[in-house]
C-alpha positions, 0 to 999 in steps of 0.5 A, a space after each residue: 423896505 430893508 427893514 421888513 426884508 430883514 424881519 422877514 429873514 429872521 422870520 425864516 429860522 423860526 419857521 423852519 424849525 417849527 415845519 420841521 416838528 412834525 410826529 412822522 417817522 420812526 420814533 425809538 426809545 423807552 418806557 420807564 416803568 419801576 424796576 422794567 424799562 420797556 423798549 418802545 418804537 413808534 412809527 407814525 404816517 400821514 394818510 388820506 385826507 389828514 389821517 395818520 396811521 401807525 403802529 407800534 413794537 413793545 417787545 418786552 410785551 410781545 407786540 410787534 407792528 401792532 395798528 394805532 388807534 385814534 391817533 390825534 395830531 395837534 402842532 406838537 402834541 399827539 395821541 393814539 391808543 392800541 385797541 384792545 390791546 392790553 385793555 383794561 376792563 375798568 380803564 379801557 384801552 392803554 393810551 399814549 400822549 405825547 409833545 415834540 420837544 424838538 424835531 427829533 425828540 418827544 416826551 410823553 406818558 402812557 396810561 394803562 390800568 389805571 397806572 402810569 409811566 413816562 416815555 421819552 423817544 428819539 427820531 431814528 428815521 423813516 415811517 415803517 408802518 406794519 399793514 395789519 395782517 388778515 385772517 385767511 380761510 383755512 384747507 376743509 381738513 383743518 376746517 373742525 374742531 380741535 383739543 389737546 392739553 397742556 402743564 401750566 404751574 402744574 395744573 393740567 389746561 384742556 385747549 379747544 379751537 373750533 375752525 371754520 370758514 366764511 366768505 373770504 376768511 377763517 374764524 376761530 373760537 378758542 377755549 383754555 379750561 384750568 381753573 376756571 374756563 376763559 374764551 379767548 377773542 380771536 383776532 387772526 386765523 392764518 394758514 399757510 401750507 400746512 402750518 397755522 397761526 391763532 392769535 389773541 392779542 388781548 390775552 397775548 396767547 398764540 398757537 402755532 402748529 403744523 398739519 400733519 396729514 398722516 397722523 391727523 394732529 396739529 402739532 406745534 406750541 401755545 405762546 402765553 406770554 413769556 411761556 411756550 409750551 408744546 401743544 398737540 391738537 386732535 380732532 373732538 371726539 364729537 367730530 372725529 370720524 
């Protein structure tokens, strides 16, 4: 009997530790990729009925709070991906594998466009899972269709937003025409006040401007990637009254 009480002990350590590799929690630290380390934080929850959720801050790619998708928990091993975010036409969306070394530490790799890079992160604390944010309709004198220009590399680009309302939400169709015309795939519409915010994850492009009722514009700058411009949208001739 002492013997089985004393296995049973020795038993105990071991089983704590493995309880305590769970992938919850805030999770900081870095992407290696040649010549531009990436900051990477993480933060991982359980849901309902076994579910995780998460979400994810790159801030060296614009990202912040971003949802995880298809997160995958197995012992110590998990995955997820980001969605359409920095998807790849030809390899899809940008995956993340990872394996708990300890209870507060991972090693993984991520995978994106055919490349990939190493991570390692560090536990730094509680889950703060971002919500996603929701589109909100948009006031009846911004519900139009809008145009303005910018200078890119020296080349002039024609921007045309159309705005419009549905049930409970703003849609909006956003084209930039240069060299060749792109029609970006909204994910969110937000106006607040008079200020509104149009994001394309996917094309990591944003506008957003303030508007003013006395001159009828939208003032305010288009975010591409590492650049900001200012951009200045007016009602389309088509609509202008």
């Amino acid at each position: 009997m002492r013997r089985t009480t004393v296995s049973l002990l020795l038993c105990v350590p071991a089983l704590a530790c493995a309880a305590a590799q769970t992938p919850e929690g805030r999770w900081e630290g870095v992407i290696q990729i040649p010549g531009r380390p990436l900051t990477l934080v993480v933060d991982l929850a359980p849901g309902a009925a076994g579910a995780w959720a998460g979400s994810i801050i790159l801030p060296g790619l614009g990202l912040k709070g971003a949802p995880l998708s298809n997160i995958v928990v197995a012992a110590t091993d998990l995955a997820f991906d980001i969605g359409h975010l920095l998807s790849n036409p030809t390899y899809g969306p940008a995956t993340f594998k990872a394996h708990l070394v300890a209870s507060d530490a991972m090693a993984g790799e991520l995978s994106q466009g055919g490349n990939a890079a190493k991570f390692s992160l560090t536990k730094v604390g509680r889950a703060q899972v971002e919500s996603s944010p929701r589109s909100t309709p948009v006031g009846r004198d911004i519900e139009d269709q809008w145009s303005g220009e910018f200078e890119l590399g020296g080349y002039p680009r024609h921007v045309t937003i159309t705005l419009e309302n549905h049930a409970d939400a703003a849609t909006a169709r956003f084209v930039v025409v240069g060299k060749r015309t792109t029609d970006l795939p909204v994910d969110l519409v937000i106006e607040e006040g008079n200020f509104v915010r149009i994001e394309s994850h996917a094309n990591r492009v944003t506008f957003e401007g303030r508007f003013v009722k006395e001159s009828g514009e939208i003032r305010g700058t288009i975010d591409l990637g590492s650049f900001e411009l200012p951009l200045v949208l007016r009602r389309s001739a088509r609509t202008a009254s």
